[in-house]
Steps between C-alpha positions, in 0.01 A plus 500: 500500500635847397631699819219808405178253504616316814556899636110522359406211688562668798492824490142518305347339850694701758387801266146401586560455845656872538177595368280363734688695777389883587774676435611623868580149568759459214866557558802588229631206347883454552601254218495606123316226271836421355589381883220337589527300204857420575404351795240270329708351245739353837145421637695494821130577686443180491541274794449129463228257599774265673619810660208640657379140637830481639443838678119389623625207619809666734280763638704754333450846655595685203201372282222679428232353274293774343153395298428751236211297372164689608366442884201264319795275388746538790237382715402214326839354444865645636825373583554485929569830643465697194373855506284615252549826340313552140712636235219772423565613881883477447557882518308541815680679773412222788726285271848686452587392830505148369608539207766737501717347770835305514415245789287256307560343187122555380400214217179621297258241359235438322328152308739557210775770487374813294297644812808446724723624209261851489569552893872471447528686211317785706732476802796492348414816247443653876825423613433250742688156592510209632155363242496198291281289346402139538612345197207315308218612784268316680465224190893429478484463855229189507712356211847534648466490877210291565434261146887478417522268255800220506761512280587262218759247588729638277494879631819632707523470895363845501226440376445214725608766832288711360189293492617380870491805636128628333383142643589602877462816446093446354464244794594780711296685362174308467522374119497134401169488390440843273351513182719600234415810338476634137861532379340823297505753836279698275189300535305452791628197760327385785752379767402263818479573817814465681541348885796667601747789403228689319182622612204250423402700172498467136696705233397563137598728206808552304624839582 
């Protein structure tokens, strides 16, 4: 994909979301488009399934889920201890505590990754650390983490640590018996309901 449609992608949403906010509650952005769209190509936002289950699982203090799905679909479905802040309230003034900060490494998320993409974009035009983005969203997250799937006998040992870990880790975390969702994030995918780890709720949509 050309570098100026994949800026499109994301700028043409964020755009819309700028919009929607009066304009006292807007701030200066600090980062030029040329920047920001320097920092997508390393996609260094991102931070791993494997990663953040490892995180859950330690108790890490310095994660910070944040939902930016709507309060309808945070409440139906979210991952354990997640706060939910929707990414048409992103500019609100009761968030910049939380979101401009360097004591938490905040991870954004949403069922697929373009919602959670808009809220970083956002933040980081602002200026602000310390965001990522859950790579692949709530879907990746039922396929990797708790439906791994085993590798073929042929595939290299890290492949096979790999799948190890997302086995304990989704036992941990109270997979085993998910559904697997839709590998196209952009349809609608019901997920189960999940005994442990997660809060006994279902997630669907792609974005």
């Amino acid at each position: 994909m050309k570098p100026l449609r994949l800026l499109a992608l994301f700028i043409i949403p964020m755009g819309l979301i700028i919009a929607a906010v009066p304009q006292n509650k807007t701030k200066p952005y600090k980062l030029t488009a040329e920047q920001l769209l320097g920092e997508v190509n390393t996609r260094t936002q991102y931070l791993t399934p494997d990663a953040v289950a490892d995180m859950i699982i330690k108790k890490d203090p310095t994660l910070r889920l944040i939902d930016v799905r709507s309060q309808d679909e945070f409440e139906k479905f979210n991952l354990q201890g997640a706060i939910n802040i929707p990414v048409t309230d992103l500019l609100s003034e009761k968030y910049a505590d939380i979101l401009n900060q360097d004591g938490k490494m905040n991870v954004f998320y949403s069922n697929g990754t373009l919602t959670a993409n808009e809220a970083w974009m956002v933040t980081r035009q602002l200026g602000y650390n310390n965001n990522f983005v859950l790579e692949g969203g709530l879907n990746y997250w039922f396929d990797a983490i708790l439906n791994p799937n085993k590798p073929a006998s042929t595939s290299p040992d890290e492949e096979f640590a790999k799948y190890d870990f997302r086995k304990s880790a989704g036992a941990a975390l109270g997979g085993g018996s998910a559904i697997q969702p839709s590998q196209d994030q952009s349809t609608v995918s019901a997920k189960p309901a999940i005994t442990a780890g997660i809060k006994k709720k279902k997630a669907a949509g792609g974005c």
